[in-house]
C-alpha positions as CSV (number, residue, x, y, z in Angstrom):
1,X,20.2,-9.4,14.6
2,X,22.5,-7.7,17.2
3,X,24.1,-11.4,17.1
4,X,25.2,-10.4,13.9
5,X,26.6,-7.4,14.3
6,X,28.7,-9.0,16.9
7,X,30.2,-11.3,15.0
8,X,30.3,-9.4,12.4
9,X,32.4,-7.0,14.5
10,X,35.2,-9.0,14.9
11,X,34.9,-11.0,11.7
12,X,38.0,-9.0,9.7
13,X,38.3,-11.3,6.6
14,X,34.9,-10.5,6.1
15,X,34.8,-7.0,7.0
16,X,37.5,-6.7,4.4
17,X,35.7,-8.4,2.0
18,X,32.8,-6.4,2.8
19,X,34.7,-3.2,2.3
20,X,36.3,-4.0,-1.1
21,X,33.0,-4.6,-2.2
22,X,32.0,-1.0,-1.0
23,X,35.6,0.4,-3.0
24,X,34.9,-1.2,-5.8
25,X,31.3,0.4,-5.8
26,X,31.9,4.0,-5.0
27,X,34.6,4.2,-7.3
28,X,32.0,3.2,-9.7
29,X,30.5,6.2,-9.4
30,X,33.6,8.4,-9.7
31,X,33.7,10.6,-12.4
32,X,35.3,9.7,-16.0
33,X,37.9,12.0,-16.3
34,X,42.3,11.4,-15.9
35,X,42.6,12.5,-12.5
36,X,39.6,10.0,-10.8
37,X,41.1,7.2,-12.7
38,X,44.7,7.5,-10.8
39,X,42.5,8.1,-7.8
40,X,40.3,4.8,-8.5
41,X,43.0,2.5,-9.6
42,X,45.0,3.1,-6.4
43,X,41.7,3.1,-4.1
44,X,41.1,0.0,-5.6
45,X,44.7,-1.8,-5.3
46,X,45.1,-1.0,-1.7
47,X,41.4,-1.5,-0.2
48,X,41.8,-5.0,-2.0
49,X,45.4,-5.8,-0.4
50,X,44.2,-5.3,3.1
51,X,41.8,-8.8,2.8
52,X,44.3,-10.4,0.3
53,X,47.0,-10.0,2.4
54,X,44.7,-11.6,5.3
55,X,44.0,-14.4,3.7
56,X,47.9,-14.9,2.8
57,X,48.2,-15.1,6.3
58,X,46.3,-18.1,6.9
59,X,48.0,-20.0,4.3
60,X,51.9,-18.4,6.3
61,X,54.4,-20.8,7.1
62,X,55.2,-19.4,10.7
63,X,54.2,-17.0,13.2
64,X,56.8,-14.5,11.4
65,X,55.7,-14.6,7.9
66,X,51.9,-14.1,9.5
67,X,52.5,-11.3,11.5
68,X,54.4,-10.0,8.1
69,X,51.4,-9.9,6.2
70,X,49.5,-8.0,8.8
71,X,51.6,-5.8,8.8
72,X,51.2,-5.5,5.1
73,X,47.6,-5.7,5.5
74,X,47.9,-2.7,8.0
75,X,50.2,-0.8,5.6
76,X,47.1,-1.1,2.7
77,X,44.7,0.5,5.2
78,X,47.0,3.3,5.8
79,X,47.3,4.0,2.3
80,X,43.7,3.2,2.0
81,X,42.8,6.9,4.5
82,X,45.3,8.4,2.4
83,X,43.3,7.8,-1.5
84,X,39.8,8.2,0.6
85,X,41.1,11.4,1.9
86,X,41.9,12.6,-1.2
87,X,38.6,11.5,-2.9
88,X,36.8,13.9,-0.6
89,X,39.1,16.5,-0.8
90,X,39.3,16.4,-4.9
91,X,35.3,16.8,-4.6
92,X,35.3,13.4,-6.4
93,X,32.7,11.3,-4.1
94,X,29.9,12.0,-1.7
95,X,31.2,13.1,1.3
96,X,28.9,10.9,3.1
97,X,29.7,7.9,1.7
98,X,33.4,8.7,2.2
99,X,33.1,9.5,5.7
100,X,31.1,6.3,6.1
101,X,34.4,4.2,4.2
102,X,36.4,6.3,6.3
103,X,35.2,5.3,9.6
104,X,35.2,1.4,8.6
105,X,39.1,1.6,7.3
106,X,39.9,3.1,10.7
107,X,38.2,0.3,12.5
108,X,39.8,-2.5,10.2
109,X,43.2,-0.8,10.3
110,X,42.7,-0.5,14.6
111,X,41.8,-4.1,14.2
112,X,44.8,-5.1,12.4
113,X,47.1,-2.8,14.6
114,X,46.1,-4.8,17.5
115,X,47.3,-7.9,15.8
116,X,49.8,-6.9,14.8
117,X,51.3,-5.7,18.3
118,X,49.9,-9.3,20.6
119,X,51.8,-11.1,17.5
120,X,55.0,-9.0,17.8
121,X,54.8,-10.0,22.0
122,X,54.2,-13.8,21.2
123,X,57.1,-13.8,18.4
């Protein structure tokens, strides 16, 4: 098992997978009412981008484009902290389970910020 979490540790597509799967359930459970559903459809369109943009990258035409959609990739987790954030702050979602979602986007986005700056040195 600890195997696993090793490679899952530095397996990103699938971390980012994993993590839009665990969006797209919390804001399952957010409440049915105008503001959550700003909230929701926003959580939802960036947390998605960060492995969509990935996987954009491995179909890139040069190093440049690549390290474009990183960065793009990057710029979606940001945003990602931002609509978390705010989900706890509204009251909207466990605080738990947003700290939790918290802590993974930090690692993903430290992940892709590392990429991003070996892939700016080799370009």
């Amino acid at each position: 098992m600890q195997n696993y979490n090793l490679k899952f540790k530095s397996d990103l597509r699938g971390r980012c997978y994993q993590f839009s799967l665990a969006i797209i359930a919390l804001t399952d459970t957010l409440p049915n009412k105008r503001s959550a559903w700003i909230i929701t459809d926003q959580l939802i369109r960036s947390a998605t981008s960060i492995g969509a943009n990935l996987i954009e990258a491995s179909a890139s035409s040069s190093r440049l484009e690549y390290k474009k959609f990183y960065e793009i990739s990057l710029k979606s987790a940001n945003e990602t902290k931002y609509w978390l954030g705010l989900s706890k702050d509204a009251g909207l979602a466990e605080q738990l389970r947003i700290n939790s979602l918290m802590a993974e986007v930090n690692e993903i986005a430290n992940m892709l910020a590392a990429g991003v700056i070996k892939l700016k040195v080799r370009i």
